[in-house]
Structures are given as C-alpha cells and as structure tokens.
N, C-alpha and C positions, 0 to 999 in steps of 0.2 A: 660410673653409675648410670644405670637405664634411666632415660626419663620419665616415665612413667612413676619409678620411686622417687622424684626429685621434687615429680609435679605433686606427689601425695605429700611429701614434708611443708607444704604451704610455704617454702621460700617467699622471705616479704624485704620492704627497704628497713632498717633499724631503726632510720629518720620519719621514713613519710608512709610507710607501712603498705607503701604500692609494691605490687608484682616486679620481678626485676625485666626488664625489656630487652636486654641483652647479657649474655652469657658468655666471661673470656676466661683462659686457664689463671687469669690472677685472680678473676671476684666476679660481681655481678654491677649492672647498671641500670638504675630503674628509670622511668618515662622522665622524672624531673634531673637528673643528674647525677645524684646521688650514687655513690661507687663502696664497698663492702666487700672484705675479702673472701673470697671463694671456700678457704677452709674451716671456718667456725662451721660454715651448711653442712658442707660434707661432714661432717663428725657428726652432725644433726641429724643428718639423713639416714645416716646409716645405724644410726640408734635406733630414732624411730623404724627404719624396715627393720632391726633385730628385733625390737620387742613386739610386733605384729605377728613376725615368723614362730613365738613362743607361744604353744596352746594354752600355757595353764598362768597361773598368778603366782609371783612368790609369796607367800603367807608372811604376815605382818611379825609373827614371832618364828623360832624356830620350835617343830612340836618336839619333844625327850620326854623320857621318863629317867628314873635313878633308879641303880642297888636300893636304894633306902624304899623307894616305894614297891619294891619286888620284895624284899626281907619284913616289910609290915606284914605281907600276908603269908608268905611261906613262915616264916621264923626260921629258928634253928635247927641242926639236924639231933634228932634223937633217935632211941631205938627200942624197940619191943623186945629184942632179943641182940643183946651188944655183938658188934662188928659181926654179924650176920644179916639182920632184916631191919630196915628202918622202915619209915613211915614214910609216905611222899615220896619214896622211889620206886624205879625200875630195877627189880632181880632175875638172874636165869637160875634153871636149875637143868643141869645139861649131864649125859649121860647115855651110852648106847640102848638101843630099845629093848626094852625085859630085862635093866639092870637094875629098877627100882624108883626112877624119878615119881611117878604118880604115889607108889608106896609112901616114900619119905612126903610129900605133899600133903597126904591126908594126914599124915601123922603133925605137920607144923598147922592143919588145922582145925585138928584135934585140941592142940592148946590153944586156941582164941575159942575154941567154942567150950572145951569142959576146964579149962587152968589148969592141964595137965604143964609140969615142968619142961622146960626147954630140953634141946636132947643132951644137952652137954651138962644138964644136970641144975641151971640157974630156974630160981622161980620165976613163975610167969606174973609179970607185975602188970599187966596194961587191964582192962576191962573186959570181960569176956564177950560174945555176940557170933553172931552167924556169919559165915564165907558165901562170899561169890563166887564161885566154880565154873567158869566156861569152858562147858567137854565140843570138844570138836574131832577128838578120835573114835568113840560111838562106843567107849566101855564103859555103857551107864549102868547095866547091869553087874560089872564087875565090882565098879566102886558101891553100888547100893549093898552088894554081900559082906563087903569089906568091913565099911561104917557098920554095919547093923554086928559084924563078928568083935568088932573094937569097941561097940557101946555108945557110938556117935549118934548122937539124934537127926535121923534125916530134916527133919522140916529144918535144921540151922544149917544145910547144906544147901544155898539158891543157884538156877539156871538162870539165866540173866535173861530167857525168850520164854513166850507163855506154853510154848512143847518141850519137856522136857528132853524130849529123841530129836533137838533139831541142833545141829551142830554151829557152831558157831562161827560167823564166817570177820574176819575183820576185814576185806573187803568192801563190806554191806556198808553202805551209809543207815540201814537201819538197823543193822547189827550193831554198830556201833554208838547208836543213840540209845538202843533197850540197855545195851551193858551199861553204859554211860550216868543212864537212871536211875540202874537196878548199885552200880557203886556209890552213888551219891546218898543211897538211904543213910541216915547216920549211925542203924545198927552194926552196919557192914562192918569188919575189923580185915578183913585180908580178902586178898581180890587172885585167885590160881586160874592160870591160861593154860589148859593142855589139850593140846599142846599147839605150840609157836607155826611151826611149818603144814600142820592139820588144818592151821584158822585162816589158810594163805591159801585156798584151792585154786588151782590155776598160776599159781607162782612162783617162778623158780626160784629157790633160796639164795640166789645170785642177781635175782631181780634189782634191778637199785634203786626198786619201789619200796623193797625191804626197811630201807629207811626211813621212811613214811610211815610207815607200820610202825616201827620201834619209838619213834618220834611220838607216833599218838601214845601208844603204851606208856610214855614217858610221862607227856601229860595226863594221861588220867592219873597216874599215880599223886603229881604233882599237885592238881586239882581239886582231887578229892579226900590228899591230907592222908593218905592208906598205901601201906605196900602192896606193889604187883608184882607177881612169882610166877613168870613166864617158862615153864618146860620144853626146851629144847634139846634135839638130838646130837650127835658127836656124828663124823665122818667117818667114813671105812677107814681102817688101819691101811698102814702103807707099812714098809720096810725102814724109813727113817724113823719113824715113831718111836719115842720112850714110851717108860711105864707110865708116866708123872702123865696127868694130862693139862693142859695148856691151852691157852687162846686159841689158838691157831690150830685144835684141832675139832673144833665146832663147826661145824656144817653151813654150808653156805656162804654170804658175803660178809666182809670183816663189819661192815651197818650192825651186824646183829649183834655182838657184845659190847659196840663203839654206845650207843644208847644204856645200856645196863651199868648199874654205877657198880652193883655189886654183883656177880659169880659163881655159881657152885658149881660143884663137880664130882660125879658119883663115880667111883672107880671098882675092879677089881686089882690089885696089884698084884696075885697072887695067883697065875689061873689053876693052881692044882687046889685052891679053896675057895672058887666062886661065893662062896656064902658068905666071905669076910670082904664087906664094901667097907672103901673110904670114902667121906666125905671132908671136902676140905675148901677152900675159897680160894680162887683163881684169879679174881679182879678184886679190888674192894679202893674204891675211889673216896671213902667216907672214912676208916681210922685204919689200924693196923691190923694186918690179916689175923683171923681168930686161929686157934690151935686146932690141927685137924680133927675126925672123931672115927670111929670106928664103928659100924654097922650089919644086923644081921636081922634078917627078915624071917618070921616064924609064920608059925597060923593062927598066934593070938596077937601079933602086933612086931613092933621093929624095938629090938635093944641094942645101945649105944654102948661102945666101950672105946678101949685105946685103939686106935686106928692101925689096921695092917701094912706090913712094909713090903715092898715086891722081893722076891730072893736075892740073898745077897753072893754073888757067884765072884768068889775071892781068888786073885790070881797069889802066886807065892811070894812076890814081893811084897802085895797086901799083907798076905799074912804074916811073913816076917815083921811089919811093920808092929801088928797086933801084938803079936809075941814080944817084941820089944817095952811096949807097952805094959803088958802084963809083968814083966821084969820090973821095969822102970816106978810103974805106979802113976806119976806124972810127969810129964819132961818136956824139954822143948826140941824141936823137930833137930835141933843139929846135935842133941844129944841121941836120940833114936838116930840119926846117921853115924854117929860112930860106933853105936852097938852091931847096927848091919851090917857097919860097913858101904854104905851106898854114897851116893853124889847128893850133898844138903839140899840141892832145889827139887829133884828127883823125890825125895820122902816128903817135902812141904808138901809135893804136892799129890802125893797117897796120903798125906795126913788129911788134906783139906775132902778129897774126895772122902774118905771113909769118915769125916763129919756129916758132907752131903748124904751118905748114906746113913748116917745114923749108929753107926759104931765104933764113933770117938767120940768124943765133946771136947769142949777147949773153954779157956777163962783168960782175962790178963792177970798175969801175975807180975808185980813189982813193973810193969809198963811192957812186961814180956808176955807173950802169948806161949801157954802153955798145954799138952793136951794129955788125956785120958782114959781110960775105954768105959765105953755106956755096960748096958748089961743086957744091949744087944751085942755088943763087941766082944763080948765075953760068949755068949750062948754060942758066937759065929768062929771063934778060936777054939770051940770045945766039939765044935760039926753042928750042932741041932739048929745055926742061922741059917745052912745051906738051903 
C-alpha cells in the first residue's frame, strides 16, 4: 500500500488514539508503546481508498418496478378486428410497390371512420373517429381522389404537420413530436405510416438505426392505447423464392418485423391473374394466425373473397396419388400405397405436401390420420387447378 493511502486512512493507537510512530510487517507502534496488528488497517485502508475511488452512492433501496405496474396501465390485449389489428400495437402491411398496400389501408380506415364491416365480413364493433395518416411518399393527390371515389370524408383523414405536402420524416425529433400529439387526440382511432422506408430519408433499411425507429413506432402504439399500421415494401425476387411470402422476404434489416407483433402480406400467387391478391398474416405474436382472404381492387373500392392459391403444377406421382383418392374417398396414406403401388413414406409424403397445397385435407380418425380430396383437389384431377 502507498503511503500516502495509509496516511489518509488516519491509522491511530486502539488504546491511546496517538499516531503509530513506527511501522513493522507485524503491526504498528505508537509513541507510548502500545503495539496492534498490521492487518485489521490494511483491510481498513484499503476499504476506505475503494469507496473514495467510486464516483456515485449506492442508493439506500434498490429502485424496480413490476409486470403488475406495467399491466395497471397497458391492461389487456384486445382487438378491433380479431387476430388481425389490435389496439396498443405495432403492424406492418408489406407488399411489393403497386400491389395494393395503400389501397387495402384506406379501406381498413374506411372502417374506423364510416363502420364500414371488417374485410373478412365481422362487424365493426369499436367507435368510429378520424385516422392519422403519415404520407411520406408524396401521393397526396392520389389518396385525396380515392377517398372522395369511396365516400370517405376528407376532414377524418389528419396529416400529423400543419402542410399537408410535407412528408413525414421519423428522423425529425420534431416530426416526431407533431405525430406524437397529433396521436394522442382521443378522437384518433388508427394511426397509417406510408410508408416505412419513405419516413427513413437518408437511411439504409439495413441501418441498425432501424431499430430505433421500429422501437418508437412501438411506443407510440403502446402509449397511446391505438394501433400503428406501418407499410412497408418486400425485396426483389431471387430464384429461391417461393410463392408464399415470408419474413425473410421483407426488405431491409430483420429490426423491421422483430418490432411488429403482428404482419401482413399482400400477394399475387397467380401471376397469369394479377387482379387476384391475397392477403394473409405472416407474424402474429398476439393469438392464432386469422384465415387468409382474397382481394381485388376495382374503381369503386376493394372486395374481399376466398383467397387465390398459386398454380398447382402436379407431377404424375401426385396425381396418381389424387386419383387414388378419388377411388378411395377417404383412406390412410398406406392404403393409397397399395392402390399405387408406391413405397408407404414416399406417398406420406405426397399426401402431406398436397395438404400444404391445398388439395387434400386430412382428420384423425379413431387415433388414425386419415385423408381426402378438398374440391381443389378435385378441380386439379379434372385439369381446371392447373
């Protein structure tokens, strides 16, 4: 130990409370006699210089909070529209550009502002009111022809800045404060971002500031008790790509859907019938994935049907398989291998893929799994699924 630290610890006698006058590896000796062992100081000393060398104070309690004081003010989850839109979260609505995300947008708020029915056909139960709209892609004139062609009342349609033609930057510490204010009205019932990588000038969608971004989105949702429906883009097609689309083929850094509790996804599956979108839910972190839906955009508005399937290109095993099927009625997979004739794990596993496709179904029967053809499976045995 430096003396210096030795001499700040005020070493004293235990007895007589004098200075020690000499100094041996056993202890100490003060001016009267008095002797005291060396090692109680040193543990002393070296106390006192640790808590010298620490700038701050440990605090008397330790500070927490609990779930229980977070759950007082969020509550529970609910939903405006079941396992699709909740209240208090973060959603994307993701889709290649001019396949419809803004479309389908004004149409979900369409129902918060006239109680038009959900698109899957459930009524609209929550209380109607006006959307926050943050355009940052600059098609203010598109959407203003749109609304006024659908019967939508512009004044329930708000820009969250005092110029309507100013894009919205999340960036801005004071873009962020007007949306901030302009969400917190308590007329507001839904709060649309279009779009995500528009509101990010300057930022690669790889940025790993993106999460920063997505984080606030998150809060405000959170915050303000109201869902936020964030539109974002999909990435160029590659040669691995399926029809189905997927996390992983949204644009930019995995930050951007890791934030969004819930997912959408606008598709074509079909490309010889671009006009037939699906929409369907690709995350949903809050209940179980809703049933997909079927979409087509006109010039008086978007109607919803049964969702399109991508072509279904059956090799002759497949078919065999169908045909078997069709004979059978219903059977289990090692009874369609002995009508083919095939290897039993060989047809499980054409049976399971032509479920994934959509033209078998299957049930347990008596603890057995047994399977069927849909009347897609039928149409695609007949040619017209091709």
């Amino acid at each position: 130990m430096a003396v210096g630290e030795l001499a700040r610890t005020r070493v004293v006698c235990p007895v007589c409370g004098r200075p020690p006058d000499t100094a041996g590896p056993a202890g100490y000796t003060c001016t009267r006699g008095h002797s005291w062992p060396r090692e109680r100081e040193q543990r002393e000393a070296l106390r006192a210089a640790a808590a010298r060398r620490c700038d701050f104070a440990a605090p008397e309690a330790p500070a927490f909070s609990t779930w229980a004081d977070g759950a007082a003010v969020v509550g529970r989850i609910t939903w405006h529209w079941p396992r699709w839109l909740s209240p208090g979260f973060l959603h994307l609505l993701c889709a290649y550009t001019g396949e419809g995300k803004s479309t389908l947008a004004l149409r979900i708020a369409a129902t918060y502002i006239l109680g038009w029915p959900w698109p899957d056909g459930t009524p609209f139960g929550a209380e109607c009111g006006p959307v926050l709209w943050g355009e940052s892609e600059g098609a203010q004139s598109l959407n203003y022809d749109r609304a006024l062609t659908w019967g939508i009342p512009l004044d329930k349609l708000r820009h969250p800045l005092p110029d309507p033609f100013t894009a919205v930057n999340l960036t801005s510490p004071r873009h962020r404060e007007a949306m901030l204010a302009a969400a917190a009205d308590p007329d507001v019932r839904l709060i649309v971002l279009d779009s995500l990588s528009a509101a990010r000038p300057g930022r690669d969608e790889n940025d790993s500031r993106c999460i920063a971004d997505m984080q606030w989105l998150a809060a405000l949702a959170r915050d303000t008790g109201k869902p936020v429906l964030a539109l974002h883009h999909l990435r160029k097609r590659n040669l691995l790509d399926v029809d189905r689309v997927t996390l992983d083929r949204l644009r930019g850094s995995s930050g951007i859907p890791q934030l969004a509790r819930v997912v959408w996804a606008l598709s074509i599956p079909d490309r010889d019938h671009p006009e037939r979108l699906r929409l369907e839910c690709i995350k949903n972190n809050l209940s179980k994935f809703p049933a997909p839906l079927g979409m087509t955009i006109d010039d008086k508005g978007v109607v919803f049907g049964e969702p399109p399937r991508p072509p279904l290109r059956l090799t002759e095993a497949q078919l065999a398989v169908l045909s078997a099927l069709s004979d059978l009625g219903e059977a289990r997979s090692d009874m369609v291998a002995r009508i083919i004739g095939g290897n039993r794990g060989s047809v499980h596993r054409r049976l399971k893929a032509l479920v994934v496709a959509g033209a078998v179904k299957t049930r347990t029967l008596n603890t057995v799994e047994v399977y069927a053809l849909t009347d897609f499976g039928r149409a695609c045995l007949e040619g017209d699924g091709q």
